[in-house]
C-alpha positions as CSV (number, residue, x, y, z in Angstrom):
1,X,93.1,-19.6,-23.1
2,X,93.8,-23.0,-25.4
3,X,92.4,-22.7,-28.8
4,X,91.4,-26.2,-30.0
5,X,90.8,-27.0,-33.8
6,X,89.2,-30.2,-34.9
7,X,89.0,-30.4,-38.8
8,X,87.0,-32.4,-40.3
9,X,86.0,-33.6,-43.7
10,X,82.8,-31.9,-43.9
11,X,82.9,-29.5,-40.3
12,X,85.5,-27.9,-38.7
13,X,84.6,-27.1,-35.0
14,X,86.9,-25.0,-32.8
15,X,86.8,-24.2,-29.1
16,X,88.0,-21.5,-26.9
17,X,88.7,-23.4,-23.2
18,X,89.5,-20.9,-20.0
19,X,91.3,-24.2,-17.4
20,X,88.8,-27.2,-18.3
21,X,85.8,-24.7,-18.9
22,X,84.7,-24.5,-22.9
23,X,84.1,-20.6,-23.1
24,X,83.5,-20.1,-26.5
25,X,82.4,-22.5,-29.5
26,X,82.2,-22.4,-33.3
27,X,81.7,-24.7,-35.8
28,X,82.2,-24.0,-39.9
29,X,82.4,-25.4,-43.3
30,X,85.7,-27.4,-43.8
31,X,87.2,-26.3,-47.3
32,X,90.3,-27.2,-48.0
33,X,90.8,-24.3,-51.2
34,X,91.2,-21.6,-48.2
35,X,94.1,-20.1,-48.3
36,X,96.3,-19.6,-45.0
37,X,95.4,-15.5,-45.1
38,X,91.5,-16.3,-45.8
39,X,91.8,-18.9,-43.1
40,X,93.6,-16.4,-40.7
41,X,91.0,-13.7,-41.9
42,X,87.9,-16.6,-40.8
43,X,89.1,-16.9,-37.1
44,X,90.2,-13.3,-36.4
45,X,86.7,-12.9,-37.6
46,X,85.2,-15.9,-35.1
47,X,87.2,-15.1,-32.4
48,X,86.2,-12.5,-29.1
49,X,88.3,-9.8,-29.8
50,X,89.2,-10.4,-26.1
51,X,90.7,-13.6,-26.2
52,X,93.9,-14.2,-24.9
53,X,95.4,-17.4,-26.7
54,X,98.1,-18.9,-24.9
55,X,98.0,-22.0,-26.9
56,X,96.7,-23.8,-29.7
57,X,96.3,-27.8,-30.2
58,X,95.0,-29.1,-33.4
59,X,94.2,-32.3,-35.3
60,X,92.3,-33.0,-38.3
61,X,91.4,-36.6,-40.8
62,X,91.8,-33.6,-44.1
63,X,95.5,-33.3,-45.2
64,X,95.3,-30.5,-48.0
65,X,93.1,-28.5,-44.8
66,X,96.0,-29.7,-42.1
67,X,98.3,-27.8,-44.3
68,X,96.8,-24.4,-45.2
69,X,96.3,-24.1,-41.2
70,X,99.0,-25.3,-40.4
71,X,100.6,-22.8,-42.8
72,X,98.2,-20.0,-41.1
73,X,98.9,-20.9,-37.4
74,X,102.8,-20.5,-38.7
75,X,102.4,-16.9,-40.1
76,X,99.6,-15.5,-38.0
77,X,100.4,-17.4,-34.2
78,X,104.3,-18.1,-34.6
79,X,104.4,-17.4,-30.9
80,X,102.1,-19.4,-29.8
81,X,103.0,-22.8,-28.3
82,X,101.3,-24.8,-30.9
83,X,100.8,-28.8,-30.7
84,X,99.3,-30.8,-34.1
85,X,98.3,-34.7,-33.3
86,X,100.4,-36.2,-35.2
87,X,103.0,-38.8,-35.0
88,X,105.5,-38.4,-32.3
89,X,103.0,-36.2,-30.1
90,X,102.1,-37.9,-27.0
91,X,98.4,-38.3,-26.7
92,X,98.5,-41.6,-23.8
93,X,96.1,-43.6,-25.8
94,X,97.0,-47.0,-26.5
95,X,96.1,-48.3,-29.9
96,X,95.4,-51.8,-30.2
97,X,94.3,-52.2,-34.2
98,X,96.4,-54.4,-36.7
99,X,97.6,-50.7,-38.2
100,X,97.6,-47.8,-35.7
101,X,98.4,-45.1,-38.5
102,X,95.1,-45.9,-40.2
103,X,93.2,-44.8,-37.3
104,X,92.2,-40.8,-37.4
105,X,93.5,-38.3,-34.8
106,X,89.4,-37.5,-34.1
107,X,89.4,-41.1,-32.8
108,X,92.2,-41.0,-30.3
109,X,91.5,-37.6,-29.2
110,X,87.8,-39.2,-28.8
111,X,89.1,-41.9,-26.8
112,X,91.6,-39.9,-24.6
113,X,88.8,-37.4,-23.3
114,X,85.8,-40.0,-23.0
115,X,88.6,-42.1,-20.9
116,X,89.2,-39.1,-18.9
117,X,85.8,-38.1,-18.4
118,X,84.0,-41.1,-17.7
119,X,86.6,-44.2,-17.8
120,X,86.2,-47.6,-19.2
121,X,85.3,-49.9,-21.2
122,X,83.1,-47.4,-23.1
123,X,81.9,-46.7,-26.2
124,X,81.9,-43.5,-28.6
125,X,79.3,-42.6,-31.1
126,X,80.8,-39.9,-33.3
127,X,78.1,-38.7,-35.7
128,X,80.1,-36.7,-38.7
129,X,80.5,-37.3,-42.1
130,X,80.8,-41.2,-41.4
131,X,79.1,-42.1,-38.1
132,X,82.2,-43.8,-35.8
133,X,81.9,-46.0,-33.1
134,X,85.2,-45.9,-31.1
135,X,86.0,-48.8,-28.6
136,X,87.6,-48.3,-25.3
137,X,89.3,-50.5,-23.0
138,X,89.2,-50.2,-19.5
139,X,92.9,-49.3,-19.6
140,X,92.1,-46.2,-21.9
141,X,93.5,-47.9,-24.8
142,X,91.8,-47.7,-28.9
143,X,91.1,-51.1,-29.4
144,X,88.8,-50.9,-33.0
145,X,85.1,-50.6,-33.5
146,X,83.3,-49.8,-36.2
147,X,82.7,-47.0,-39.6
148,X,79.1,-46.6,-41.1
149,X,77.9,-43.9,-43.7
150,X,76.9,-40.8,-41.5
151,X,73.5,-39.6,-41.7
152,X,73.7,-36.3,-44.0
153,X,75.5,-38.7,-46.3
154,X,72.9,-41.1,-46.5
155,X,70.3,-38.3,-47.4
156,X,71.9,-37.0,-49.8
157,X,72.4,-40.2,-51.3
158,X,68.9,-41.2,-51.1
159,X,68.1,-37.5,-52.9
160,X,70.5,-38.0,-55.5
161,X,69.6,-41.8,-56.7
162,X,65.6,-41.5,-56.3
163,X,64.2,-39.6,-59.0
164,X,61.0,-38.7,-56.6
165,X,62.9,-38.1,-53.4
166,X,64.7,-35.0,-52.7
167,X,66.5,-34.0,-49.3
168,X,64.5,-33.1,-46.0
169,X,65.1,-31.6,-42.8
170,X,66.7,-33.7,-40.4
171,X,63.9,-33.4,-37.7
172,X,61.5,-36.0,-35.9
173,X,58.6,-36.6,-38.0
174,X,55.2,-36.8,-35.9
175,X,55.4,-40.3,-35.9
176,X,57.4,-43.3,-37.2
177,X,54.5,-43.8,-40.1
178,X,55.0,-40.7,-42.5
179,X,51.9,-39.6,-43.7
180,X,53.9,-37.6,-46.8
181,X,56.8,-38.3,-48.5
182,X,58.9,-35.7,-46.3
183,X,57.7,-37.1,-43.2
184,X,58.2,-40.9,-44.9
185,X,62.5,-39.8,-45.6
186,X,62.5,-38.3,-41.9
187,X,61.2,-41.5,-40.1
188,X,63.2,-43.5,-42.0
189,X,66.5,-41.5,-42.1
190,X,65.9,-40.8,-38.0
191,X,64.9,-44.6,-36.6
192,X,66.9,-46.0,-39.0
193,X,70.1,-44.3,-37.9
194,X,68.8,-45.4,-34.1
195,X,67.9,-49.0,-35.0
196,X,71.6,-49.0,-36.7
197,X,72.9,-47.1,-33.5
198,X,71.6,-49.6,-31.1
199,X,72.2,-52.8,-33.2
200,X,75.9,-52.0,-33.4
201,X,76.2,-51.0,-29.8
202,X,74.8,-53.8,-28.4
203,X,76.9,-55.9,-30.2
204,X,80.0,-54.2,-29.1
205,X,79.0,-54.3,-25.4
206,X,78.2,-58.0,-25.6
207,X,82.0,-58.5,-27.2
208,X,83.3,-56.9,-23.8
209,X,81.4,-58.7,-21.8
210,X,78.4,-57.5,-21.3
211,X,79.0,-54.1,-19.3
212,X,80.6,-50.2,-20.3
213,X,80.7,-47.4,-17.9
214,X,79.4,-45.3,-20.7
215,X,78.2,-44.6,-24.5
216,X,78.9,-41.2,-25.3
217,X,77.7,-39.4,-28.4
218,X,79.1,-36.8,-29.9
219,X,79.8,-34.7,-33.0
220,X,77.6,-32.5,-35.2
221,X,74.7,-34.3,-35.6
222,X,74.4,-36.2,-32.7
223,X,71.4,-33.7,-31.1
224,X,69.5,-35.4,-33.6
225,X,69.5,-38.8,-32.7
226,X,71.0,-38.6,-28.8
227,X,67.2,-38.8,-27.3
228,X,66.0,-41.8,-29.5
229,X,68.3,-44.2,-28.2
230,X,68.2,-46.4,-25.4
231,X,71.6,-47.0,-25.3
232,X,73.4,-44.0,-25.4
233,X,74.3,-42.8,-22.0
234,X,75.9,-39.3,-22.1
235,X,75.5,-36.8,-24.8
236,X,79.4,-34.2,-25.3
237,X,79.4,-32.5,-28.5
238,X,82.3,-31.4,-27.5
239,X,84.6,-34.3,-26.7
240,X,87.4,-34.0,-29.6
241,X,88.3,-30.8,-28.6
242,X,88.0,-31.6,-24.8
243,X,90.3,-34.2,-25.8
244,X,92.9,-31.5,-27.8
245,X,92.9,-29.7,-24.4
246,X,94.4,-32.8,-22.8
247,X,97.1,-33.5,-24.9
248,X,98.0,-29.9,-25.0
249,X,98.3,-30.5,-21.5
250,X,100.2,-33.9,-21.7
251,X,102.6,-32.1,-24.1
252,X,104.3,-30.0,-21.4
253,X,102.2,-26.6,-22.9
């Protein structure tokens, strides 16, 4: 089995594949004060008891978090064949920005499984901490898009800076006119996310030229908005760690 670790600044999401099939999935808090042991203790503790890991492939936007389980993976799974995206690991996405190292591990491994999966152009919809729209040629390559503040960010925001307003459940209100306060944040956190969803997309797609094979959400908070779009196509929470499976693969592992 491949163990695949995505860390992220507020989730960390792991997944247990058996070939290309995702057998297991968890998903915790992302604190970058656990130590390599309390880490090691975390996934012993996640894992089936069962599980035969034959490799591990990890990538994460967190450095102080990178570290500690990179430290862990070192102690606890030093016989492991082990790949980390970073620099030097081949991933076969093309990156066409003006600075290549600015652009997060998620992203590529984003681009290389939604390339695999679906082809291209297409378009990624990564709703985490920042909500991340990842461009695709139809060549495979990163070629930019676009960074917005993610939705649980926004909320607490709004909480914080409104004396009267205080956080809500992210659910669908009974109707776009809140008839309470709570239902007033939801419709307003929810169809504003889609309005900003579809505004951006459609801007994208008319950039490359009017067609994609596919707009894929994905990430933790993606269930939330997926069905109030009308532009989103395909709905894979798990597409980072489909695409740490291929590079683990492309890596000779």
């Amino acid at each position: 089995m491949i163990l695949t670790i995505d860390i992220g600044n507020t989730n960390t999401e792991l997944g247990l594949f058996e070939g290309e099939e995702l057998r297991d999935y968890f998903r915790i808090q992302t604190d970058s004060r656990r130590t390599p042991d309390e880490i090691a203790l975390m996934f012993r503790g996640l894992l089936p008891e069962d599980a035969d890991i034959t490799g591990i492939a990890m990538c994460s936007t967190v450095p102080a978090a990178l570290r500690e389980t990179r430290a862990m993976l070192d102690k606890y799974y030093s016989d492991v064949p082990t790949v980390i995206v970073e620099p030097g690991v081949k991933t076969g996405v093309g990156i066409q920005t003006d600075n290549p190292k600015e652009v997060g591990t998620d992203r590529v491994m984003n681009t290389l499984a939604a390339y695999s999966l679906f082809g291209g152009p297409a378009i990624v919809v990564d709703f985490g901490t920042s909500t991340n729209f990842d461009v695709i040629s139809d060549k495979g390559e990163f070629i930019g898009g676009a960074l917005a503040p993610g939705v649980a960010i926004s909320v607490d925001a709004l909480a914080q800076r409104a004396a009267q307003l205080r956080k809500v459940e992210l659910v669908k209100p009974r109707s776009v006119i809140g008839k309470n306060t709570v239902e007033s944040l939801q419709s307003g956190t929810l169809y504003g996310v889609v309005g900003q969803i579809d505004g951006i997309v459609g801007r994208i797609v008319e950039e490359l030229g009017g067609e994609v094979k596919a707009v894929i959400a994905t990430g933790g908070l993606s269930h939330i908005v997926k069905d109030e779009n009308t532009l989103i196509t395909d709905f894979v929470p798990e597409l980072t760690l489909i695409g740490l499976r291929l590079v683990f693969e492309k890596n000779g592992q």
